[in-house]
N, C-alpha and C positions, 0 to 999 in steps of 0.2 A: 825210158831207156834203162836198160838191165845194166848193172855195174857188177863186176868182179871181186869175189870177195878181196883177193890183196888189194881192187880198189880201194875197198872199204875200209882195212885195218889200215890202208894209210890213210887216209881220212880220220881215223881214230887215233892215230899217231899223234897228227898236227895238230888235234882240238883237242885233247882231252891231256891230263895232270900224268907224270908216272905211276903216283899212285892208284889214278882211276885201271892205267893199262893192266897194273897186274891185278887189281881186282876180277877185270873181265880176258885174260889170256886164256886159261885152260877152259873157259868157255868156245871163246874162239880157235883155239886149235880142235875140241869135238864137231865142232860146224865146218868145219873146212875138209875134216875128215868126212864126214856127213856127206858135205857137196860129192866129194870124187867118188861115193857109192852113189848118189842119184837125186840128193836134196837140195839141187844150189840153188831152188828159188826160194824154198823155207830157208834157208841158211840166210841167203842174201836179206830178204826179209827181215829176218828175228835179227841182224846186224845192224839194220837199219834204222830200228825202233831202239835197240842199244844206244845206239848213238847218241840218238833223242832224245832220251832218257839221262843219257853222262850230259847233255848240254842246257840241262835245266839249272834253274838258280841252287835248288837245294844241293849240287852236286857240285857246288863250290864251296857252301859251309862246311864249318869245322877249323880248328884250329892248327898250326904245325910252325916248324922252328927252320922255314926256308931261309936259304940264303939269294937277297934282291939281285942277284947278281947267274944264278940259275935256271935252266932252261925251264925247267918246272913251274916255279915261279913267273918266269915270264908269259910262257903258258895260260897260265892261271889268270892275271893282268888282264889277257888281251882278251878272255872269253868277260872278265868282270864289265871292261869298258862298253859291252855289246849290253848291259843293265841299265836300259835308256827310261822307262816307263815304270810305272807302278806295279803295273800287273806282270812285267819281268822281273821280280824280286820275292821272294815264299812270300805268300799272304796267309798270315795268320787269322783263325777265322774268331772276331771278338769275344763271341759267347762260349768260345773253349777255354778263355783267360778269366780269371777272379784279379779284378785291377782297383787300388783305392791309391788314390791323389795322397803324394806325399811332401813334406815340404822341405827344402833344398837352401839352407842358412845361404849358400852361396850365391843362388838363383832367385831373381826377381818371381813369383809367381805368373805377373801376369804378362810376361815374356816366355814361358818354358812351364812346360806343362812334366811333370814328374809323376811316375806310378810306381808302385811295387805290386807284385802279385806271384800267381803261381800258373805254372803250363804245366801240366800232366805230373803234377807232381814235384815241376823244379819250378825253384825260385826265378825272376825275373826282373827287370825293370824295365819300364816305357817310357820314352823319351819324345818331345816334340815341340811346337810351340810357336806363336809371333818370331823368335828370334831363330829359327831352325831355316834363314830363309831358303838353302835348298837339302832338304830333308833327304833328296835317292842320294846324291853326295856324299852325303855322309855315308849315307848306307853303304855306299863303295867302297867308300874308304876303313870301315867297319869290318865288312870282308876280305878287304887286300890287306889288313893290319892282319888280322885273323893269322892270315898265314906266315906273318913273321914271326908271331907269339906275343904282340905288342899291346894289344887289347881287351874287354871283356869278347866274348862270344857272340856273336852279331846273329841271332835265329830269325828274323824275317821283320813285314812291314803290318800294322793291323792299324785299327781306329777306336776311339774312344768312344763316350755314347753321344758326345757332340761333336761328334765325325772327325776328330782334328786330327790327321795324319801322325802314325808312331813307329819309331823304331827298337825294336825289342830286342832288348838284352839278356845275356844270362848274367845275375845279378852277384855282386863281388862287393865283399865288406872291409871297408879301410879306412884311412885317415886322410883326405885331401892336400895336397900340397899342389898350389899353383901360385904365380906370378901375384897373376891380379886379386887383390884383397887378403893376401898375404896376413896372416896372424900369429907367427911363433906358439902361441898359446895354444891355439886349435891342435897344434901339433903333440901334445903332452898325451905319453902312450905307447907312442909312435913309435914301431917293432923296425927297423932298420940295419943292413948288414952292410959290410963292405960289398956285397955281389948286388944288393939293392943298389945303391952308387955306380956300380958299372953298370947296369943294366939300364939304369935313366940316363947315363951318357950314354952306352949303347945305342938307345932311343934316338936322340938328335942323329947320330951319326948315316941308322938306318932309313930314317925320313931325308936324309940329306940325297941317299944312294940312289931311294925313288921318283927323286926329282919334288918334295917339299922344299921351296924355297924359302918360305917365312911360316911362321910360330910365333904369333903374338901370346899369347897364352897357352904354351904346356900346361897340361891336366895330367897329374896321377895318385892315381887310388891305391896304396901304398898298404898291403895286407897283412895281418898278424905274421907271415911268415915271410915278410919284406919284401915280397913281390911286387913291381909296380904295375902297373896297369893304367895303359893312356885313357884316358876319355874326352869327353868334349871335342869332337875329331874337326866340328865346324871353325875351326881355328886355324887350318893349316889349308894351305896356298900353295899353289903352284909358281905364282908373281912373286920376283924378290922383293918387290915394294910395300910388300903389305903388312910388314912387321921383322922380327930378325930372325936371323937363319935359324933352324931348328936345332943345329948344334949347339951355339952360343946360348941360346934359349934352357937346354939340355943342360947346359956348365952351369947356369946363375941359378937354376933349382939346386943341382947337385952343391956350390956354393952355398946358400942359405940352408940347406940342411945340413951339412958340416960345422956350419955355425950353428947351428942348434944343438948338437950331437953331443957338439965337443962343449957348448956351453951348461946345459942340461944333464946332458948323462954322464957326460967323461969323454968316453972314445966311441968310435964305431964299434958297436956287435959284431966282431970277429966270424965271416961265414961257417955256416956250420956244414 
């Protein structure tokens, strides 16, 4: 059955980001023009494969500074949660990755399987393991963080050379600060500003907005320019029962690094 192109661009409305629309508008208004001289089956067509095209996984990567509370963003949500399978998520193809096993002072090895390497010239990290026990989850969660600004960069799913299920990061260098195994020590280095503080309460607050319930363990990777950056995403729940809210979780880091700050260095890094 032949569909209309305004079928179509509403169809395109309802599934796709703002910012997909206006990548493909001034396409769409040449095709519509197109139709009413004589092209509405190549128009309707080349719309069609459009479509297809914005509803693929890759065309949810990428990072941006949504507010959880926006159509866009919700948007975005509902096309992620349709990422039920393996082969709905970029599959990265193994032998285009240079990956070597790294080791993770934090991480048991023989639970969590860690890589660093390079994809086409960027750096990376691979993640996986015994303890990843639902792996696409993560992966969702990876992508829907993406677009708050919360996370590293979530590039797709690939396998090691004994097949073990991975999720590939774009790789971010910092200083650990989390809950569980806690070491003050570890922390010596540690580039911190006042806007890092807000932004790791930020964190709880924005997990609170999208329906994270519990946060047993906040994870952030805390950058030379005091960025924090969540990881470890298999920690957060949707059940309030499965550890404490992400907020309060979010205050006893931000807590314990003030005590460090102020013990250590003096004061907080005044933002710059």
């Amino acid at each position: 059955m032949k569909r209309s192109i305004p079928h179509l661009l509403s169809r395109l409305y309802r599934c796709v980001s703002f910012k997909q629309l206006s990548a493909i508008s001034c396409i769409c208004l040449i095709l519509a023009s197109a139709s009413i001289i004589g092209g509405v089956a190549k128009a309707e067509s080349f719309c069609s494969k459009l479509i297809a095209k914005l509803l693929r996984p890759n065309s949810l990567l990428g990072m941006d500074n949504l507010a959880p509370e926006s159509l866009e963003f919700r948007k975005i949500r509902s096309q992620i949660q349709n990422l039920r399978s393996r082969s709905d998520f970029p599959n990265i193809d193994p032998t285009k990755l240079t990956l070597k096993k790294i080791s993770d002072p934090y991480t048991s090895p023989l639970l969590t399987y860690v890589y660093s390497g390079k994809m086409k010239g960027r750096e990376i990290v691979a993640i996986g393991g015994i303890a990843k026990t639902d792996l696409l989850q993560e992966a969702r969660l990876y992508i829907l963080l993406n677009k708050l600004g919360l996370c590293p960069q979530f590039l797709g799913v690939t396998q090691d050379a004994e097949g073990n299920d991975l999720i590939v990061l774009e790789r971010v260098y910092g200083i650990l600060v989390k809950r569980k195994g806690f070491r003050p020590e570890k922390l010596l280095g540690l580039h911190a500003t006042d806007q890092t503080i807000l932004e790791i309460q930020n964190t709880g607050q924005l997990l609170h907005k999208i329906g994270i319930r519990s946060a047993p363990d906040l994870q952030f990777l805390i950058t030379d320019s005091g960025k924090p950056y969540l990881i470890d995403l298999e920690y957060l729940f949707d059940e309030p029962n499965m550890g404490p809210d992400p907020r309060d979780e979010a205050s006893w880091v931000v807590t314990k690094l003030k005590e460090f700050l102020n013990k250590v260095v003096g004061n907080l890094k005044p933002n710059i």
